[in-house]
C-alpha positions in Angstrom: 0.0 0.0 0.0 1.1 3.4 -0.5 1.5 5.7 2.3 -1.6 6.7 3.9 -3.1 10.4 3.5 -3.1 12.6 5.8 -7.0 12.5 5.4 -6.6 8.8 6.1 -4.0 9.2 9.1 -6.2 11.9 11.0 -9.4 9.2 10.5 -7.2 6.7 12.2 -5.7 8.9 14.7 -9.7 10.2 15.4 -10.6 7.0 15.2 -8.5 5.9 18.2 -7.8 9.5 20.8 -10.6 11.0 21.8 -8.7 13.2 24.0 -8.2 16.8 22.5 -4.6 17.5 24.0 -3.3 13.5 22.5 -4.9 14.8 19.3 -3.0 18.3 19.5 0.3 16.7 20.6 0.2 14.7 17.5 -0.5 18.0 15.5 2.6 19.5 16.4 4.8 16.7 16.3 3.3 16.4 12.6 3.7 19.9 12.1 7.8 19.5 12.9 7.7 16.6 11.0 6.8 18.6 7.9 9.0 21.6 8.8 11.5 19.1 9.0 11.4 17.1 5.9 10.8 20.2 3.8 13.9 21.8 5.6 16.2 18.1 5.0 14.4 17.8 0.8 12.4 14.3 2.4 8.8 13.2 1.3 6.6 16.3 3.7 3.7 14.2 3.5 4.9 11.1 4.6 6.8 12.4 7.6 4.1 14.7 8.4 1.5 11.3 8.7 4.2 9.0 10.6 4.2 12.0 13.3 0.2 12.4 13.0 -0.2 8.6 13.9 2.7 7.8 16.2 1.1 8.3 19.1 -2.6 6.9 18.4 -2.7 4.1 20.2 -1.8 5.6 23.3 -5.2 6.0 25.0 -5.6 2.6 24.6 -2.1 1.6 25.5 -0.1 4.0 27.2 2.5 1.8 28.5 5.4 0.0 27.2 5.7 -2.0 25.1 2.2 -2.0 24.3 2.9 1.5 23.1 3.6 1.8 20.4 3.4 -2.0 19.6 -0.1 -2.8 19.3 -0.5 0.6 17.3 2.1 -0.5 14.9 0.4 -3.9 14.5 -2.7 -2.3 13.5 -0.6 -0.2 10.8 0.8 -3.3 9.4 -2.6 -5.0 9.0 -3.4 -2.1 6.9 -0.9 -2.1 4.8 1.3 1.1 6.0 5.2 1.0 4.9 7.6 -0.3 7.2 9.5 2.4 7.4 6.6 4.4 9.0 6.1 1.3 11.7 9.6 1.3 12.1 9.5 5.3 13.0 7.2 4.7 14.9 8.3 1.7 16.8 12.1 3.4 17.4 10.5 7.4 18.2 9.9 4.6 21.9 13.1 2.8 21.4 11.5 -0.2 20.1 13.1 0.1 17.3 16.6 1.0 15.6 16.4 4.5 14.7 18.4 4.2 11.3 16.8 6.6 9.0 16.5 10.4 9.2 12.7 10.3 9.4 13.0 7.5 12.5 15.8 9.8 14.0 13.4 12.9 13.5 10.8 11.8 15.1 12.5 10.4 18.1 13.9 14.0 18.0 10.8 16.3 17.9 8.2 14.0 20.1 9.0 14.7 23.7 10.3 18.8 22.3 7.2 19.1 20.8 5.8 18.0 24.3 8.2 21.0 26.1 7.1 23.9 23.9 3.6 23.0 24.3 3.9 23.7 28.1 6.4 26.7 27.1 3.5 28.3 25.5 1.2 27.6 28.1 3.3 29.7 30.6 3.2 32.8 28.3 1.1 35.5 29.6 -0.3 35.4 25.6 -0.5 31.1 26.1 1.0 31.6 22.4 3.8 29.9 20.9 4.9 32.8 19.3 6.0 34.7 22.1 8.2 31.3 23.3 12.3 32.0 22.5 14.2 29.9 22.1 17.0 31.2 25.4 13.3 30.8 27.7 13.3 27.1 26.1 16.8 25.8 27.1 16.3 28.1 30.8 13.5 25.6 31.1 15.4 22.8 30.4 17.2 23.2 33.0 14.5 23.2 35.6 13.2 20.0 36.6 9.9 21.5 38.0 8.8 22.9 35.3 7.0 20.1 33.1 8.6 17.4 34.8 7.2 14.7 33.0 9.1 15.7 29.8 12.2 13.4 29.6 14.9 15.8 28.7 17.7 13.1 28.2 15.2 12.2 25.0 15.4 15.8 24.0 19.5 16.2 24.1 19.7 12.6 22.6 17.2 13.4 20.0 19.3 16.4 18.9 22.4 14.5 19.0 20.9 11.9 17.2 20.2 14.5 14.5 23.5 16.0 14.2 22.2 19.6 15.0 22.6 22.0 17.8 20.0 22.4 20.2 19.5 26.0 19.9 18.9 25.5 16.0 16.5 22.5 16.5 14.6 24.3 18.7 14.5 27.4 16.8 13.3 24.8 13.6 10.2 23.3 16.0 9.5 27.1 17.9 9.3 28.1 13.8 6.9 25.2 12.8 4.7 25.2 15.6 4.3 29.1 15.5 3.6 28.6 11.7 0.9 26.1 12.6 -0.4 28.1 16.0 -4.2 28.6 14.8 -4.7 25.1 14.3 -2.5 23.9 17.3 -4.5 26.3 19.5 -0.9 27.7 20.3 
C-alpha cells in the first residue's frame, strides 16, 4: 500500500484518541515533522502522517511496550510501509532508529511536548511569544514540566547531528507557523 493520506492518518488517529490535548500533541509533532522534511528535501507528506499517527494508540495503551506496539500492529494489517512502523516503533526505542525520518521523530516528540507547556506559561499562552533562550532556561528546571524526559530531548538532537538551539528554533518556527490550528 502506498503511504496513507493525511485525510486517512487523521481518521485513524480520530478513530483511536478521543482526548483533545493527544490529538494536539500529534499535530505538532506532525507539524515539525513537515517543517523538518521540507527543511532536509524528504517526502513532507509522509513524515508529516508518521508524526500524526505515532502516538494513536496511546489512550488505549499507554505503556510500554504495548505502546507503540499494538498501534504498529494495526498499521501493518493495513498495509502502511515499514519504514513508517519502524519510526514509529524506534521514536519509543523499540526500534533501531536508522533513517532520518525514525531519528526525526524520536527527535521532535518529547520537544514538541516542552514547547507546548512553554507556550502555556506565556502570559499570551502563544507559541509565538516562546524564544528559544526561555526554552533551554526551562530545560534546565526540573519542575517545570517534569514529566518531559529531557535526556530524550539532548539525545534526540544528538541523534540529528544539529545543535540544540537551532532544532529548537526549527520546532518554535513550525509550531508558531501552525499556531491557529494547534490552539498555540
Amino acid at each position: 500500500m502506498p503511504w496513507p493520506t493525511r485525510d486517512e492518518a487523521l481518521g485513524l488517529l480520530h478513530e483511536w484518541t478521543e482526548g483533545e490535548s493527544l490529538r494536539r500533541h500529534a499535530y505538532c509533532v506532525e507539524s515539525a515533522m513537515r517543517a523538518y522534511a521540507g527543511k532536509n528535501g524528504a517526502p513532507v507528506e509522509e513524515w508529516g502522517v508518521t508524526g500524526l499517527l505515532h502516538d494513536f494508540d496511546y489512550e488505549k495503551h499507554p505503556t510500554l511496550p504495548d505502546h507503540p506496539t499494538k498501534g504498529s500492529a494495526v498499521l501493518k494489517e493495513r498495509g502502511y510501509p515499514e519504514e513508517m512502523i519502524t519510526a514509529i516503533l524506534g521514536h519509543a526505542g523499540l526500534a533501531p532508529r536508522e533513517t532520518d525520518m525514525a531519528r526525526t521523530l524520536f527527535a521532535v516528540d518529547e520537544l514538541c511536548g516542552f514547547m507546548t507547556a512553554c507556550a502555556y506559561v506565556q502570559p499570551s499562552k502563544k507559541v509565538a511569544d516562546v524564544k528559544v533562550s526561555s526554552v533551554r532556561k526551562k530545560l534546565k528546571d526540573k519542575a517545570f514540566a517534569r514529566a518531559v524526559n529531557r535526556e530524550d530531548i539532548l539525545a534526540g538532537a544528538q541523534e540529528l547531528g544539529v545543535e540544540m538551539e537551532a532544532h529548537i528554533q526549527v520546532v518554535l518556527e513550525a509550531l508558531s507557523a501552525d499556531a491557529d490550528r494547534l490552539g498555540l
